[in-house]
VMD Tcl script that draws the C-alpha trace (Angstrom):
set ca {
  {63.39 16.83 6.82}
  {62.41 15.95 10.60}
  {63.33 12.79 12.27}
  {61.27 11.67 15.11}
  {62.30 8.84 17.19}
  {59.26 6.32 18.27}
  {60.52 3.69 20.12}
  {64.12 2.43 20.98}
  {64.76 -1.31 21.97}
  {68.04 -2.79 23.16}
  {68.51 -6.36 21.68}
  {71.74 -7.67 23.82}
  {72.09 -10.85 21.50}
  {72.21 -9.42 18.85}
  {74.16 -6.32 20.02}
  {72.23 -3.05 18.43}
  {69.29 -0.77 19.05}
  {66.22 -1.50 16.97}
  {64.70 1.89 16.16}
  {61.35 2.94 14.62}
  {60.92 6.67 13.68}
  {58.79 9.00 11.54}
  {60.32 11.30 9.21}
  {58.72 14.41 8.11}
  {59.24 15.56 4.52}
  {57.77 18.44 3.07}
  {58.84 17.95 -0.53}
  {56.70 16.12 -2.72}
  {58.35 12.81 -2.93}
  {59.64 10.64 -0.48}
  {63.79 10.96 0.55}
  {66.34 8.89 -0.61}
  {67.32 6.08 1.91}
  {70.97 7.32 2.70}
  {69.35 10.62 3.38}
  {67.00 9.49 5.74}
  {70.19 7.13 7.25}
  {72.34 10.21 7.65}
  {69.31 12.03 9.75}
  {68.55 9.09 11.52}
  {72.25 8.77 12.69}
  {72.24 12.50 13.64}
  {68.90 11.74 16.02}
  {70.81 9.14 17.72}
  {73.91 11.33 17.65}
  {75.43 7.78 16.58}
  {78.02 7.42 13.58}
  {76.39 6.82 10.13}
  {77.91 3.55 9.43}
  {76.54 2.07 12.29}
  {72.83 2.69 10.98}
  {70.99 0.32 8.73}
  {67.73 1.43 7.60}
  {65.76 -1.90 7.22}
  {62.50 -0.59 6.10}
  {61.25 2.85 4.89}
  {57.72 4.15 3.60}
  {55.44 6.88 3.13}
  {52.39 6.73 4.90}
  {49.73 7.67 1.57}
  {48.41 11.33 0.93}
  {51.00 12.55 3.47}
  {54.51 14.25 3.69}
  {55.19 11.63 6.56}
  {57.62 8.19 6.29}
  {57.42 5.29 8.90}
  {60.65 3.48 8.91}
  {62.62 0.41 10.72}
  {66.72 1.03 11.70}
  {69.09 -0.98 13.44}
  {72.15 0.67 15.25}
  {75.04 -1.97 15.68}
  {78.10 -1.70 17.95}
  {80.38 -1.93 15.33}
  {80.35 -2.59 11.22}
  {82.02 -5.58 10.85}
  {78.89 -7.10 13.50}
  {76.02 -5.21 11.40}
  {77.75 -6.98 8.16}
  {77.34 -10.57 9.96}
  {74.02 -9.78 11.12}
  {72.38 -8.13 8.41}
  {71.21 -9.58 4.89}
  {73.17 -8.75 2.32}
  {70.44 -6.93 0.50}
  {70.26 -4.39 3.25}
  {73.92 -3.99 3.66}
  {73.90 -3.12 0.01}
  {70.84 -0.60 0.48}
  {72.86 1.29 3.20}
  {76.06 1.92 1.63}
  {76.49 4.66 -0.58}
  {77.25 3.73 -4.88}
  {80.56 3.78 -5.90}
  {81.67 6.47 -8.10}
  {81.83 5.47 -11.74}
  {85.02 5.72 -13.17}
  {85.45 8.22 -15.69}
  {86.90 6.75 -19.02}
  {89.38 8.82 -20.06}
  {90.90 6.13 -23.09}
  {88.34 6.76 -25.58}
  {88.58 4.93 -29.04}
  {89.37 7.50 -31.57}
}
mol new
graphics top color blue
foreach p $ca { graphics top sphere $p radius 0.5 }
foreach p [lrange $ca 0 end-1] q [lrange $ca 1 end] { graphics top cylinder $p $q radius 0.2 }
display resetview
């Protein structure tokens, strides 16, 4: 997977980089969104929990993905900013616990 960087804006209000970028994949389907966050992150050679990626698609009949980020100063601003929906698209599941008491 290659990460290209379009465009970089700095938004001072709301204190973060708005980022478009292409991303490369040669596999057949399209890369799961904390995949693409973690290579996105290592473009901007920025910390992964600052990045949010807002919007991600594959362009149709290609092995290339057009996508939206935001890179915030810190988490607890992103959090504020941010809908909740996309907080909750950027943050890794939590493991399941395993149930050990089983019924016998």
């Amino acid at each position: 997977m290659e990460v290209k960087i379009i465009s970089q804006k700095e938004n001072q209000l709301l204190r973060r980089k708005e980022v478009r970028f292409n991303v490369k994949h040669e596999t057949a389907a399209t890369p799961p969104r904390l995949e693409v966050r973690k290579a996105v992150a290592d473009a901007l050679k920025a910390n992964v929990d600052l990045v949010f990626v807002k919007k991600f698609e594959t362009k149709s009949g290609m092995h290339m993905a057009v996508g939206v980020a935001n890179l915030y100063d810190s988490v607890d601003h992103a959090k504020l900013v941010e809908p909740e929906y996309i907080v909750k698209r950027n943050v890794p599941p939590a493991p399941k616990p395993k149930d050990e008491e089983k019924k016998e």
